[in-house]
C-alpha positions in Angstrom: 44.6 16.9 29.9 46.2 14.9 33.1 46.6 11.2 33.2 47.3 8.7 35.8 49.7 5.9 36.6 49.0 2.9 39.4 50.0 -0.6 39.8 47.0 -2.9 40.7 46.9 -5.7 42.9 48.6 -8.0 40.4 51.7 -5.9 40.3 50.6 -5.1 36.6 51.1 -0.9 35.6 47.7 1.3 34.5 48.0 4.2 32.5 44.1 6.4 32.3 43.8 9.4 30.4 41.7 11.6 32.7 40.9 15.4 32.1 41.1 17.7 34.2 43.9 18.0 37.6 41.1 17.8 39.7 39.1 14.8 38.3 42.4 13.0 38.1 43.2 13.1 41.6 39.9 12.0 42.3 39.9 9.4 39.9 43.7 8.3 40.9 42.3 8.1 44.6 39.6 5.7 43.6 41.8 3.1 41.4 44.3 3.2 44.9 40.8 2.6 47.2 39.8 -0.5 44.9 43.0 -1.9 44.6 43.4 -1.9 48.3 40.2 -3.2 48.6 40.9 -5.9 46.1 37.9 -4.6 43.7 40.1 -3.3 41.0 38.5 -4.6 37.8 41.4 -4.4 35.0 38.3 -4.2 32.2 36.7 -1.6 33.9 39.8 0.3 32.5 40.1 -1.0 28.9 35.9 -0.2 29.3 34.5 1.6 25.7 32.8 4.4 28.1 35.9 4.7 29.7 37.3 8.1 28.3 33.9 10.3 27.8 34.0 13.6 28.3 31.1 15.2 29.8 31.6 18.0 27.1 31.1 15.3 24.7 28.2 14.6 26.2 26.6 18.5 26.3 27.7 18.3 22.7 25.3 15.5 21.3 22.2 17.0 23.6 23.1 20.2 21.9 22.7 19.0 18.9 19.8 17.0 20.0 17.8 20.4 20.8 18.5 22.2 17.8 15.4 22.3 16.1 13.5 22.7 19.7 11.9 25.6 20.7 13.5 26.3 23.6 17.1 25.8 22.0 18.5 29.0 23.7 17.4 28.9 27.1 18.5 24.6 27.0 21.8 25.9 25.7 22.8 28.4 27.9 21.8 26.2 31.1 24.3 23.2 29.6 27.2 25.6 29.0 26.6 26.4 33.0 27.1 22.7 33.5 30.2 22.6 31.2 31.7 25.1 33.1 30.6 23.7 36.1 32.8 20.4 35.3 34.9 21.3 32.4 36.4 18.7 31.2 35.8 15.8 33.6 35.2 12.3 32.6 31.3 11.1 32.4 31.5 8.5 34.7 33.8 10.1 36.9 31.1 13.0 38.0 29.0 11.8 41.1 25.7 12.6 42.9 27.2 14.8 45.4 28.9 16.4 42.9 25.5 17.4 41.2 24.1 18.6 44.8 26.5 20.3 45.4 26.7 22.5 42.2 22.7 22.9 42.7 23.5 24.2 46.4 25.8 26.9 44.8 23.1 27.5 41.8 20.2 28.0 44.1 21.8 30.8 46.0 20.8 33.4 42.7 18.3 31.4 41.2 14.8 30.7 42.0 13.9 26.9 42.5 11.9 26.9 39.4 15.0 27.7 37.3 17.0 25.3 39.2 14.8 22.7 38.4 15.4 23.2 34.6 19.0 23.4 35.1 18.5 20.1 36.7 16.3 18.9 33.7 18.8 19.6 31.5 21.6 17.9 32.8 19.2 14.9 33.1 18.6 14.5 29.4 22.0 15.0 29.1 23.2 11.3 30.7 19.7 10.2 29.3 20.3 11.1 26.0 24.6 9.8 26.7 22.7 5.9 27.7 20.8 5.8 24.4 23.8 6.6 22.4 25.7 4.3 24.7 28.3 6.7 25.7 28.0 6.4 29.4 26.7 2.8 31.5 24.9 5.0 34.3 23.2 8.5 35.1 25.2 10.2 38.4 21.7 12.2 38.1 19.5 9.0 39.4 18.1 10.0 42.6 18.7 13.5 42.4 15.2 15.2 43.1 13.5 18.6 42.5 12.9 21.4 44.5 9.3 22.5 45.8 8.1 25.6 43.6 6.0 28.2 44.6 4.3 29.1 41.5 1.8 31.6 43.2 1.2 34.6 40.9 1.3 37.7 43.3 2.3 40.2 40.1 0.1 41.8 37.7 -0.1 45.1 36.6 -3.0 47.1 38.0 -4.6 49.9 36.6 -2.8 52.9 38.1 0.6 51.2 37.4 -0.5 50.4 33.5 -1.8 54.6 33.3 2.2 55.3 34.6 4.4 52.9 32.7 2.5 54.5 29.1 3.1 58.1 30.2 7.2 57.1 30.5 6.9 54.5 27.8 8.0 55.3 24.2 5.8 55.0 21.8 6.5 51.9 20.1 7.1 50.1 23.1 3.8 51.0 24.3 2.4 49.2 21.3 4.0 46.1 22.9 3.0 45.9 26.1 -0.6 46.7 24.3 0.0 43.9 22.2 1.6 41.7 25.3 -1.4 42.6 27.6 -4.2 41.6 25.0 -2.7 38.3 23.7 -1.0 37.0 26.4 2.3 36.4 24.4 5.1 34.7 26.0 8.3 37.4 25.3 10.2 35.0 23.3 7.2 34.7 20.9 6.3 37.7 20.7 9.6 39.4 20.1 9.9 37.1 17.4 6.7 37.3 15.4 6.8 38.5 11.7 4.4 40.2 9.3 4.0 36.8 7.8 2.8 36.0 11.3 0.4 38.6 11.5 -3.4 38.1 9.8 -5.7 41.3 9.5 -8.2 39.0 7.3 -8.9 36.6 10.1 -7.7 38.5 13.3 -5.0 36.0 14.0 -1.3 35.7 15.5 0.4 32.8 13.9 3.4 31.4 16.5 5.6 29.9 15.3 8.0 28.9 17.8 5.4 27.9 21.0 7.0 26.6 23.9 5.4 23.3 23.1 7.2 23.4 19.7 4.4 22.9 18.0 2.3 26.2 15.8 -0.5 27.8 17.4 -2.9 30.4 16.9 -4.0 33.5 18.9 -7.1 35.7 18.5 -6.8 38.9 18.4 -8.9 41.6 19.9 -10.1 45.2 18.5 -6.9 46.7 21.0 -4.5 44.0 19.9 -5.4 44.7 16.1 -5.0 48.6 16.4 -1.4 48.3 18.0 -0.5 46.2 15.0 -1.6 48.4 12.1 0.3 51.5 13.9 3.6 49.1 14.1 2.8 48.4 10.3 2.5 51.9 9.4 5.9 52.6 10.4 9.0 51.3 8.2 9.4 47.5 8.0 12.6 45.9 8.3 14.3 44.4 5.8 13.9 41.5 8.4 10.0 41.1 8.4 10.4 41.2 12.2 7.2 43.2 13.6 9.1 44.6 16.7 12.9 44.4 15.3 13.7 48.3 16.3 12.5 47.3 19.8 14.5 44.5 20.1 17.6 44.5 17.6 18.2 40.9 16.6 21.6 39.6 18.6 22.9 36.1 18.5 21.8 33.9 21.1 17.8 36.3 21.0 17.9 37.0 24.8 16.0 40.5 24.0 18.2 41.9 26.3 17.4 45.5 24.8 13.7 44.9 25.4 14.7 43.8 29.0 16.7 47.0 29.7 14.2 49.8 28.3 11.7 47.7 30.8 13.6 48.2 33.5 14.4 51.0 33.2 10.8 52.9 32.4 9.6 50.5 35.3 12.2 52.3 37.5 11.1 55.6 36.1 7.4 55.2 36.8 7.8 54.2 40.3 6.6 50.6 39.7 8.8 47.8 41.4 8.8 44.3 41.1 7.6 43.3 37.6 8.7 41.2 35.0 7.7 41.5 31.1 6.5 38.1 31.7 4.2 39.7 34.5 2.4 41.2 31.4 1.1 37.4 30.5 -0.3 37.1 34.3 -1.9 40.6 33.7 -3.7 39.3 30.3 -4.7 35.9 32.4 -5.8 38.2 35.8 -7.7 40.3 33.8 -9.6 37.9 32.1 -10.7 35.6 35.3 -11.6 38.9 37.3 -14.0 39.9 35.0 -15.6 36.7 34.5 -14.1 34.5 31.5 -14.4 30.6 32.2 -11.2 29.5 33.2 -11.0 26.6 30.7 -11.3 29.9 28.1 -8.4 31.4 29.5 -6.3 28.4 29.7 -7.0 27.8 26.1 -5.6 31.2 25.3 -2.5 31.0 27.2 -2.4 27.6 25.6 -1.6 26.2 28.8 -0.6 21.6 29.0 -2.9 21.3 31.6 -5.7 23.7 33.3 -4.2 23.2 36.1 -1.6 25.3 35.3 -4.3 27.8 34.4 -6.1 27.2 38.1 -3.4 29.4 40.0 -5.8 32.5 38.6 -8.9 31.1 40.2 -8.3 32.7 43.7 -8.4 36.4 41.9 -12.0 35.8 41.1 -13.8 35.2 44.9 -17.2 36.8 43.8 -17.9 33.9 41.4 -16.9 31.4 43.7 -19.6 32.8 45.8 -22.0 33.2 42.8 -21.5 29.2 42.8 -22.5 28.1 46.3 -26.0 30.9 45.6 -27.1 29.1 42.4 -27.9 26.3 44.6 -30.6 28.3 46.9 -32.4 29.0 43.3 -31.9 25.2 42.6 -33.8 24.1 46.5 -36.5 27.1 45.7 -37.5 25.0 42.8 -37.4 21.9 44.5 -38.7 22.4 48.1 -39.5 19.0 48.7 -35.8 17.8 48.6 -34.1 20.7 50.7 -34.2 20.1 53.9 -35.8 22.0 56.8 -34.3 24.1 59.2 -35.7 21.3 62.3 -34.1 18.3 60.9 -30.6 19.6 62.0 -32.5 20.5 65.6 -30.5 17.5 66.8 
């Protein structure tokens, strides 16, 4: 923990405790610019915000998120942030200081993830102004990146027939599971028997990413996988896929994650995700015909808009559209207009 040590422009001696060596040269530069420029402001020093960490900060939204359902992921992007600016004062980081540290982030990060990084450290000063622990947000002005959220990925037929011949047999049962309920992987890895409702055909989830519970159908393919996981020994956990995925702190399912890549490697397949299993479950569905409001209800997407990034997979129906209306002008010949009144 450095300090500093100036005399303002009334010959009076300061004395700030700072953080780290590097915030406290840049914070002893500033005091020497505003005394020279005659803006030093003695209260500004003896200010109740003065001596925030940012830490402190990270801390309270931490704390903040603990109940939410997307606690882990929140987490793990604030302790980037932390080590990103240690222990600097609040006030003291700037706007260049957070472009610059999203330069260096989106070199190995996709500008989707970025932009959650970015959200993150947002509700981090917001959350600092309600509790009154900072006068201003360095993050005001700082924008978001364009993302392309095009879905070029699914799993086709001839790649699904050569990930189950390299697949072991339980974790075929999940992707079965993941391809006929659309499951994000967090929920589904951590479903429970409790979860799980053979009377109604139902997934209870628990943990959505909205936070909230929600329900999922299940069909005759979905069903089936279930009752062969249940016929094999349940943990003392309740956890429907915990041999898959063996619960660690932090439930990154980083074993699930590995086996995937690795059979995905083994089958010749290249380029997919686990997640790419939710955009097979949504493909599937528009190409053969479901209403897209249907599928957006069963990805429980916000907004169908979300959902209208699968539209372009079904082209036939789009055509389908435009022919209904030569039915509609059969039946009403009076008002469709003839091929001479365009002569002109």
């Amino acid at each position: 923990m450095y300090w500093i040590r100036y005399t303002d422009q009334y010959g009076k001696i300061h004395r700030e405790k700072v953080g780290s060596f590097q915030a406290a040269v840049g914070r002893y530069e500033q005091r020497k610019t505003e005394v020279r420029l005659g803006r030093f402001d003695p209260e500004n020093v003896a200010g109740k915000h003065r001596h925030v960490l940012f830490s402190e900060l990270v801390k309270d939204r931490m704390e903040a998120t603990q109940e939410l359902a997307s606690c882990v992921a929140g987490k793990n992007r604030l302790r980037w942030w932390v080590q990103r600016f240690k222990d600097m004062p609040a006030d003291s980081i700037t706007f260049q200081d957070i472009q610059k540290s999203l330069v260096e982030l989106r070199k190995n990060r996709t500008p989707a993830t970025s932009n959650r990084y970015l959200a993150s450290l947002k509700a981090t000063f917001n959350l600092g102004l309600r509790n009154q622990k900072v006068d201003r947000s360095p993050c005001v002005g700082v924008k978001s990146v364009p993302e392309n959220n095009e879905i070029d990925r699914w799993l086709n037929s001839k790649e699904e027939e050569k990930l189950f011949a390299v697949l072991p047999p339980e974790y075929q049962l999940a992707v079965t599971v993941a391809l006929h309920t659309g499951l994000r992987k967090r929920e589904q890895m951590s479903l429970k028997w409790s979860d799980i409702c053979f009377f109604t055909n139902r997934i209870t989830v628990r943990n959505a990413k909205a936070g909230n519970i929600q329900y999922i159908p299940m069909n005759v393919l979905a069903i089936e996988a279930f009752k062969k996981l249940k016929s094999m020994p349940v943990h003392v956990s309740n956890e429907v896929f915990y041999r898959i995925n063996i619960s660690t702190s932090g439930r990154n399912y980083y074993k699930v994650d590995k086996v995937w890549k690795q059979c995905c490697k083994e089958a010749g397949i290249a380029k997919i995700r686990w997640h790419d299993l939710r955009h097979t479950f949504a493909s599937r569905m528009v190409m053969a015909g479901v209403n897209i409001l249907t599928v957006s209800k069963l990805l429980r997407h916000a907004d169908v808009k979300i959902t209208m990034r699968y539209a372009h997979l079904a082209p036939e129906y789009l055509q389908e559209g435009v022919n209904a209306l030569i039915n509609w002008s059969e039946r009403a010949p009076e008002l469709a207009p003839s091929i001479g009144d365009f002569s002109r």
